[in-house]
C-alpha positions in Angstrom: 130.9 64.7 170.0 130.5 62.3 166.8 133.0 64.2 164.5 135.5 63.6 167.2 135.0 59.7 167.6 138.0 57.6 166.6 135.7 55.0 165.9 135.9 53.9 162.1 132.5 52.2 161.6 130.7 53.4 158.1 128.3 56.0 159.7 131.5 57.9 161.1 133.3 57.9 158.0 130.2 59.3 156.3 129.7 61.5 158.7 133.4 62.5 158.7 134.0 62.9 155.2 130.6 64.6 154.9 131.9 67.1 157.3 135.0 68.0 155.8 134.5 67.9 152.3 130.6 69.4 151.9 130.1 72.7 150.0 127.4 73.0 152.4 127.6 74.4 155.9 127.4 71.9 158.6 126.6 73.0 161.9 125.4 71.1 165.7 122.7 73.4 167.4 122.9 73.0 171.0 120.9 74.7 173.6 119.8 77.4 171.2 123.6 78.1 170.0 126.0 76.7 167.2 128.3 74.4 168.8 130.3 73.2 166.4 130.6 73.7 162.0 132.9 72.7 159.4 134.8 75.1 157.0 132.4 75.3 154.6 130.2 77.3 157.1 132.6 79.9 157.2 132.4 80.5 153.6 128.1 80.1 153.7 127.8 82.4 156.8 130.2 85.0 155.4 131.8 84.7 159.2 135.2 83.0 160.6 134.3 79.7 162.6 135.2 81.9 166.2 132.2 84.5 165.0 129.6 81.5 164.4 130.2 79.3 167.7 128.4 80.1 170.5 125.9 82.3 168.5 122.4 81.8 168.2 121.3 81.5 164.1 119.2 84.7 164.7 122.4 86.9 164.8 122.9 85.5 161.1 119.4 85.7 159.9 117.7 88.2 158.2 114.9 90.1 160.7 112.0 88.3 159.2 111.5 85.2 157.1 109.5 84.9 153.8 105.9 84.4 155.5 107.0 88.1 157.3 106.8 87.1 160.9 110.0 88.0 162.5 112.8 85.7 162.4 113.2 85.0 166.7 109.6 83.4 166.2 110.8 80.3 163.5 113.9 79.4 165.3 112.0 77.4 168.2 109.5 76.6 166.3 112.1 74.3 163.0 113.5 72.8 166.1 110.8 71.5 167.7 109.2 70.5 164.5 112.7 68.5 163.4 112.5 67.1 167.1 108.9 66.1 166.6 108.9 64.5 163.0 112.7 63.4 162.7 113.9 65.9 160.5 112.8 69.4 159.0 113.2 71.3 155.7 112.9 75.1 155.0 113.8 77.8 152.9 115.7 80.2 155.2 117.3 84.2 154.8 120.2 85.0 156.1 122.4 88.1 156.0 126.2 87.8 154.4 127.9 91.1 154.2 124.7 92.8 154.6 122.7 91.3 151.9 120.1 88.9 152.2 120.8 85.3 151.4 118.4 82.7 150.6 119.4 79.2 152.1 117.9 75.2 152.1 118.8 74.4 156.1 118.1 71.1 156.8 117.4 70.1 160.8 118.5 66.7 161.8 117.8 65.7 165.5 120.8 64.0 167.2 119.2 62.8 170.4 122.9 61.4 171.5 124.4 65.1 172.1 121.1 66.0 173.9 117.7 66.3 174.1 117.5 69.8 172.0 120.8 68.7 170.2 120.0 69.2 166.2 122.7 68.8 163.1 122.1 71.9 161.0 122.8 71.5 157.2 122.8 74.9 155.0 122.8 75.1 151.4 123.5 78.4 149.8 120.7 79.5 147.6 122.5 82.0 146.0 123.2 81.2 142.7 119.7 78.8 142.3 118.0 82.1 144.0 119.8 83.8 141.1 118.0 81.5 138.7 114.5 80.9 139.9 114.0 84.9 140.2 115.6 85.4 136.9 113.6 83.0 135.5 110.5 84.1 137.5 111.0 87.7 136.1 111.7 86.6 132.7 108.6 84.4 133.0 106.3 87.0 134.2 107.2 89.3 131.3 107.0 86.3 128.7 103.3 85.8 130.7 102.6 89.6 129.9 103.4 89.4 126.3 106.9 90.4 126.0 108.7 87.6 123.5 111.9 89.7 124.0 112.9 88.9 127.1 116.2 87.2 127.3 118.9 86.4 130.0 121.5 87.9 129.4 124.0 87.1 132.4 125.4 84.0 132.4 124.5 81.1 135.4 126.2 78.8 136.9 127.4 75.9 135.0 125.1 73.4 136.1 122.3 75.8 135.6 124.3 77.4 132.2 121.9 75.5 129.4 119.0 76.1 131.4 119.3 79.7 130.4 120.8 78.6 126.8 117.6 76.7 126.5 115.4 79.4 127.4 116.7 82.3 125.6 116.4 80.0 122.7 113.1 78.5 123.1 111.9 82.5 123.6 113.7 83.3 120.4 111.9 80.8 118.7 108.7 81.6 119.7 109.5 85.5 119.1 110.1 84.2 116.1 107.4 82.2 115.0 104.8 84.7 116.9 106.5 87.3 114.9 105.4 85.3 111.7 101.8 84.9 113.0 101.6 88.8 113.8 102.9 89.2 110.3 100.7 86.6 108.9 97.8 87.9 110.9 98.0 91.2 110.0 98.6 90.5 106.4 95.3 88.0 106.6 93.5 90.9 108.0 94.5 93.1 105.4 93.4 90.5 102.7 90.3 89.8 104.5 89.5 93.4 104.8 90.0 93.5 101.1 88.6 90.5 100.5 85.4 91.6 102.5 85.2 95.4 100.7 85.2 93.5 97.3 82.8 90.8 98.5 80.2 93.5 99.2 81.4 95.3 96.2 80.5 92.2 94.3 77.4 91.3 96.5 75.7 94.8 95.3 76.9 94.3 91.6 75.3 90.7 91.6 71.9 92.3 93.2 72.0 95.0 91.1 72.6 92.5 88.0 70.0 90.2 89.5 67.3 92.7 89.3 68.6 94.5 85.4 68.2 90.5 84.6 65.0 90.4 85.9 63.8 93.3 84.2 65.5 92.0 81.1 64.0 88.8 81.6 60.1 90.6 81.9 61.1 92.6 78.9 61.9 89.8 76.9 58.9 88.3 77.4 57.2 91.2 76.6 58.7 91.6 73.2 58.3 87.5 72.7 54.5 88.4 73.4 54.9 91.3 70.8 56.9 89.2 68.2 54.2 86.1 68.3 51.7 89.0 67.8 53.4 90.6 64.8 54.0 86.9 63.6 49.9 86.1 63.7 49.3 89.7 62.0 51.7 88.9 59.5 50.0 85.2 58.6 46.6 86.8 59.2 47.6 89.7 56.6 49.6 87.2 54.2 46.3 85.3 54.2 44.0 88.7 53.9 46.9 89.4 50.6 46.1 86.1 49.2 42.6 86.7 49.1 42.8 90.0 48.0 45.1 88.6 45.3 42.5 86.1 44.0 40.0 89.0 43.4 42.2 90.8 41.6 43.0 87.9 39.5 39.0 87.7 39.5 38.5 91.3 38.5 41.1 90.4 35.8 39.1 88.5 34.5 36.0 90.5 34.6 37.3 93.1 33.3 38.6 90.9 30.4 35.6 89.9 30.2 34.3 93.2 30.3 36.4 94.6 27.7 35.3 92.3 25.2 31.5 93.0 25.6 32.9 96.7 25.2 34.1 96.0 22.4 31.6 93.9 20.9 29.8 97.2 22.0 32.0 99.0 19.5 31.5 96.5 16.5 27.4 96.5 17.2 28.0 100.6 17.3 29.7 100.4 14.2 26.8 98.1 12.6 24.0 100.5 13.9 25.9 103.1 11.9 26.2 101.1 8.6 22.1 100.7 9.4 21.4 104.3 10.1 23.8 105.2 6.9 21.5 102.7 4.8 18.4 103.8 6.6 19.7 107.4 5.2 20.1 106.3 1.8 16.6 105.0 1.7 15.2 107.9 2.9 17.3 110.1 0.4 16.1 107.5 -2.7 12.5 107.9 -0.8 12.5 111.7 -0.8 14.1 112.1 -4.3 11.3 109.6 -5.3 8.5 111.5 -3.4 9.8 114.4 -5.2 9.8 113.0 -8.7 6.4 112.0 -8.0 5.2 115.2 -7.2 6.2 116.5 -10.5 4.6 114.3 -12.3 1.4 114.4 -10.0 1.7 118.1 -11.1 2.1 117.3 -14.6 -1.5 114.9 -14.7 -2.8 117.9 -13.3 -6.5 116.8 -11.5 -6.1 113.8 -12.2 -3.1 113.6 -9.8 -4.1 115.4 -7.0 -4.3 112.4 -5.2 -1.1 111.1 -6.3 0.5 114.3 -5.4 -0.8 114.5 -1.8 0.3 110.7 -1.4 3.8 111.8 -3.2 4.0 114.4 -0.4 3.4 112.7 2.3 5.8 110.3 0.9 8.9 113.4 1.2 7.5 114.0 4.4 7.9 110.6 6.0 11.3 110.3 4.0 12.4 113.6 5.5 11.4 112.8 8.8 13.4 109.5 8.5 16.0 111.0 7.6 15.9 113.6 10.5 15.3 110.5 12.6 18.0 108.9 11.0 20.2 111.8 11.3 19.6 112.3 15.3 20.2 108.1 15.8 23.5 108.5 13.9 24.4 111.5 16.5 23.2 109.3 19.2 24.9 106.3 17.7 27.8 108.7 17.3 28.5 110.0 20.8 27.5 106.6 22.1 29.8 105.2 20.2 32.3 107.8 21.5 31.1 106.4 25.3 32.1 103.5 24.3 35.3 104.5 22.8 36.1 106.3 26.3 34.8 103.0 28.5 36.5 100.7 26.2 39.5 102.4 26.8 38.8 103.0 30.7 38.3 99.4 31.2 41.4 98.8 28.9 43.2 101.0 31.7 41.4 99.2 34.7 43.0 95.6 32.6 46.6 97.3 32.6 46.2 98.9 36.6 44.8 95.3 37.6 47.7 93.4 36.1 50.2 95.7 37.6 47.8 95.4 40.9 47.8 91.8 40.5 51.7 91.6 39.3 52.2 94.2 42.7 50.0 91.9 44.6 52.5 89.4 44.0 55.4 91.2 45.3 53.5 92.2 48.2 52.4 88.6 48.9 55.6 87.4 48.6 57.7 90.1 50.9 54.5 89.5 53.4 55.4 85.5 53.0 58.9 86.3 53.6 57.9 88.5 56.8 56.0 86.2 58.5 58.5 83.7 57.8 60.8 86.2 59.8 58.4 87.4 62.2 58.2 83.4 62.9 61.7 82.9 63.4 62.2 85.9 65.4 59.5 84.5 67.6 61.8 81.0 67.8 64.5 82.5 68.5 63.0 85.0 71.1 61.6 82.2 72.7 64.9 80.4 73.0 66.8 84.0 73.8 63.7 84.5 76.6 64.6 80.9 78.0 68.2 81.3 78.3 67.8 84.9 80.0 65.1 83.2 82.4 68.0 80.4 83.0 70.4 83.5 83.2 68.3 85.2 85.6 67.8 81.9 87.9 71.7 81.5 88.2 72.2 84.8 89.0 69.7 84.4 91.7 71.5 81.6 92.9 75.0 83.2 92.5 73.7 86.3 94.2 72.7 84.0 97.3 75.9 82.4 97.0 77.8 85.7 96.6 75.4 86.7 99.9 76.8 83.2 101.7 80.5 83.9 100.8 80.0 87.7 102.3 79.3 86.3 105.4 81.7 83.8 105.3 84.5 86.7 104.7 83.3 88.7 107.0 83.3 86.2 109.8 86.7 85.2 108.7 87.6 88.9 109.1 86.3 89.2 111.9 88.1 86.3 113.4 91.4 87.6 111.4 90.9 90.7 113.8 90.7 88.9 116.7 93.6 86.7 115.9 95.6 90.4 115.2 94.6 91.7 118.1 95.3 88.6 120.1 99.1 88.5 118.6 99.6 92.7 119.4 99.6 91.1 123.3 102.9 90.3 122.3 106.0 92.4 121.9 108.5 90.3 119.8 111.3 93.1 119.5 114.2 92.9 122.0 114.9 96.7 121.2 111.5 98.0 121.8 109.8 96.8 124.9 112.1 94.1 125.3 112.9 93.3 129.1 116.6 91.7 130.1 116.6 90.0 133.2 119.5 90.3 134.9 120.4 88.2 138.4 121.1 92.0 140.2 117.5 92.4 139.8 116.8 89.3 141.2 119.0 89.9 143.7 116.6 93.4 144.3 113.6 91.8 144.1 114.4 89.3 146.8 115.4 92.3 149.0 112.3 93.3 149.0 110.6 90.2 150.6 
C-alpha cells in the first residue's frame, strides 16, 4: 500500500507526513471495510486502531444521517459518487462514546489499491458543530427579539473572538436598541402630550376664532352706531346753531320790543298829563258854567237864555270830566298793563340772554361731542380694522394650528409604531435573556 512505499518522491512524503502528523482521521476503505488509518483516527472514532480495521463505517455511524434516511443507504452511495466525480464531500454523524458526532469526511478514489479502493479523510466537527449551533441558537433568539442573548462558554481558540465579537456586537446593539426603546417611548410620551395640547390648543384657537368673529361683527356694529351718533351730533350742533341765532333774534325783538313798551309807558304817561289838563278844563268850565248861572239868575228874564246856555255849559263840563275821569281809569290800568308787559318782556330780555348765554354752553359741549363722537368713529374704524386683521390671522393660525394637529398626530402615530416595533426586543439579560451554551447545542443536534 502507498504509506508503506520506500519510495521518496514528493507525493509520498506528502502523503507520509500527511498521514502521520494530521489531526484528522485518515483511513483506506477497501471492499466496504477500513483497511488501514493513522493515529489520529483513533482519537476521531473514539476506538483503538484494532476496533476500526476490518469494520465497515456503519458500525461507527450514527443510525441515520441528517436528510433522515438510514445510515446503511449513504455508505454505497459517497462511494460511488467519489468513484464517479473524483472525489466527494459530506457532512457525516458518527457515534463516540455514545454521542453523536458531526464530521467533514472527505472520499478520495485511489484506483491503484483497487477498483472500490477510496482514501477516507474525517474531520471532527465537534468543536465547529459546537459553534455553528451556538451561534444558530443565539441567532435565532437575536431573530426573535431577544438582544440579551450572549455566549457565555468559551470556544475554541481559533473560534474564541468569534464569540468575543458577537457577545459584543449584541451588547452594543442591546445597547443602542435600549436607547431607541427609551427614546421611543419617551417620544411617544411627548407626542401624546404634544398631541393632547395640540387639540387643546386647536379648540381654544376655534373657539377664539369664532369670539373674534363675533367681536369683529360687533365692532362693526358699534362703528355703524358711533358714525350715527357722530351725524346726530353735527346734525344737532347745526339744529343748536340755528336755534341759537333765533334766540339772538328774539333778543333782539324783544329789545326791540321792550322799547316800544316803554315808549308805551312815556305815551301813557302823556295821555295822563292830557286827561289831568282835560280835567282842569272841565273843572275851570263847570266853575265857569256855574258862575254864569248865578248871574243868569241875577238878570233875572233877561237871562233865561243865558242861564240855560250856562247850564248846558256845567253839563258838558261835567260830562267831560266824567269822561275824563273814566279815560284816566282806563289810561290808569292800561298803564298798569303796560307796567306788567314792560316788565314781562323785561323778564323774556333777561330768560333769552340766559337762553342765549345757555345756548352757548350747549353749542359748545354739542361742538365738543361731535368732535368726540368723530374721533370715536376714527378710532373705531381703525380698532374695527385691526380686529378684522386680528380675526383673519387667527383664521389662518387656526388652520395652521389644524395643519400642525395632524402633523402630531401622524408623528404620534408613527412614535407608536416605532414603540411598538422596539418592545419586539428584549434588551435585559436578566429578564428574558437567553444564554446559549454548547451543551445545548450539543442537545439540539441529538435530536436530528
Amino acid at each position: 500500500m502507498m504509506f508503506r512505499r520506500k519510495t521518496v518522491d514528493l507525493e509520498t512524503r506528502v502523503a507520509l507526513a500527511t498521514f502521520r502528523s494530521s489531526p484528522d482521521a485518515v483511513l483506506l476503505l477497501k471492499g466496504g471495510a477500513f483497511v488501514e488509518c493513522n493515529a489520529a483516527a483513533e482519537a476521531v472514532y473514539g476506538q483503538p486502531r484494532a476496533a476500526i480495521l476490518g469494520k465497515n463505517p456503519v458500525i461507527f455511524s450514527a443510525p441515520t444521517q441528517i436528510d433522515g434516511r438510514p445510515t446503511i443507504e449513504h455508505v454505497g452511495e459517497r462511494v460511488q459518487q467519489a468513484i464517479r466525480e473524483r472525489f466527494a464531500r459530506f457532512e457525516w454523524l458518527n457515534m463516540r462514546h455514545g454521542e453523536i458526532v458531526r464530521m467533514l469526511v472527505t472520499l478520495v478514489p485511489l484506483p491503484d489499491e483497487g477498483d472500490d479502493a477510496v482514501l477516507v479523510l474525517t474531520q471532527d466537527l465537534t468543536a465547529t458543530g459546537q459553534v455553528v449551533d451556538a451561534l444558530t441558537s443565539a441567532l435565532a433568539k437575536l431573530a426573535e427579539g431577544d438582544l440579551g442573548v450572549q455566549l457565555d462558554t468559551a470556544f475554541s481558540i481559533e473560534f474564541e473572538p468569534l464569540r468575543t465579537s458577537f457577545n459584543a456586537a449584541v451588547a452594543r446593539m442591546s445597547t443602542s436598541i435600549g436607547s431607541v426603546v427609551e427614546v421611543g417611548g419617551a417620544l411617544h410620551s411627548g407626542c401624546r402630550d404634544i398631541r393632547q395640547a395640540s387639540d387643546d390648543l386647536s379648540s381654544r384657537t376655534e373657539r377664539q376664532a369664532a369670539s373674534l368673529e363675533e367681536t369683529a361683527a360687533a365692532m362693526q356694529e358699534v362703528t355703524h352706531t358711533v358714525r350715527e351718533s357722530a351725524d346726530m351730533a353735527s346734525r344737532t350742533e347745526r339744529i343748536v346753531a340755528e336755534a341759537h341765532r333765533d334766540a339772538q333774534g328774539s333778543t333782539t325783538i324783544v329789545a326791540d320790543a321792550t322799547q316800544a313798551m316803554a315808549g308805551i309807558e312815556r305815551a301813557s304817561h302823556e295821555i295822563g298829563e292830557i286827561i289831568s289838563v282835560i280835567d282842569g278844563i272841565a273843572f275851570q268850565t263847570n266853575l265857569l258854567a256855574l258862575n254864569a248861572g248865578v248871574e243868569a239868575a241875577r238878570a233875572g228874564e233877561a237871562g233865561k237864555g243865558f242861564a240855560v246856555v250856562a247850564s248846558e255849559v256845567r253839563a258838558l263840563a261835567q260830562r267831560s270830566a266824567d269822561a275824563a275821569k273814566d279815560v284816566k281809569s282806563r289810561i290808569t290800568a292800561s298803564t298798569q298793563q303796560v307796567d306788567r308787559g314792560v316788565a314781562l318782556v323785561s323778564n323774556t330780555g333777561d330768560a333769552l340772554g340766559r337762553i342765549v348765554r345757555q345756548m352757548d354752553q350747549i353749542s359748545a359741549l354739542i361742538g365738543e361731542i361731535t368732535t368726540a363722537a368723530r374721533h370715536q368713529a376714527e378710532t373705531l374704524g381703525q380698532i374695527n380694522i385691526a380686529v378684522g386683521e386680528m380675526d383673519g390671522m387667527t383664521q389662518q393660525n387656526a388652520a395652521m394650528v389644524e395643519q400642525t394637529t395632524a402633523a402630531v398626530r401622524s408623528l404620534s402615530d408613527q412614535a407608536e409604531r416605532l414603540s411598538t416595533a422596539v418592545q419586539a426586543f428584549r434588551t435585559d439579560p436578566h429578564v428574558g435573556g437567553s444564554v446559549v451554551r454548547f451543551r445545548a447545542a450539543r442537545a439540539s443536534a441529538a435530536g436530528r
